[in-house]
C-alpha atoms as one frame of an Amber mdcrd trajectory, in Angstrom:
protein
 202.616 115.546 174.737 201.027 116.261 171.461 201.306 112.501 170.831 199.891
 111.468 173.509 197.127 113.822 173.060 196.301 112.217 169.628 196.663 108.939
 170.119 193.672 109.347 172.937 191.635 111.060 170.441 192.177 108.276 168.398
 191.297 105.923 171.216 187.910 107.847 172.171 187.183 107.865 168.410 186.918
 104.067 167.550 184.806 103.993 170.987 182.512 106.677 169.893 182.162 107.304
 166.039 180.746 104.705 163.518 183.077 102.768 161.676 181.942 103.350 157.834
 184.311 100.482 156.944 182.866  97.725 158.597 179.485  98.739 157.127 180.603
  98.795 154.156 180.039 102.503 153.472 180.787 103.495 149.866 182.585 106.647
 149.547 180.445 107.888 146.589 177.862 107.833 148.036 178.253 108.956 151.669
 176.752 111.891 152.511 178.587 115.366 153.862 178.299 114.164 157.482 179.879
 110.869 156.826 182.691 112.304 154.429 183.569 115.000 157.400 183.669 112.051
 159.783 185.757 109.901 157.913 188.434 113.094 157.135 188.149 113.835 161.432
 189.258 109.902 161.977 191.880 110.261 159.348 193.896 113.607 160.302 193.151
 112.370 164.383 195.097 108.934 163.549 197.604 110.389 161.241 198.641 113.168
 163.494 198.725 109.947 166.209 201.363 108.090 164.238 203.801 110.398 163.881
């Protein structure tokens, strides 16, 4: 269930939020917003994996 839960998230989130990647985004020099993003998409796909 938990999973399942996550791996929606993680779904919704590559719809929704930017992709800081693509752009090209450097990590020094992202600002608070970004960095909080970026840590959100992590822990939402990590937690989706396992």
């Amino acid at each position: 269930m938990k999973k399942l839960i996550f791996k929606s998230l993680a779904r919704l989130n590559k719809k929704v939020l930017p992709s800081y990647s693509k752009k090209g985004l450097q990590i020094e020099k992202a600002s608070k917003l970004q960095l909080a993003i970026i840590a959100y998409r992590a822990w939402v796909l990590k937690n989706a994996l396992k």
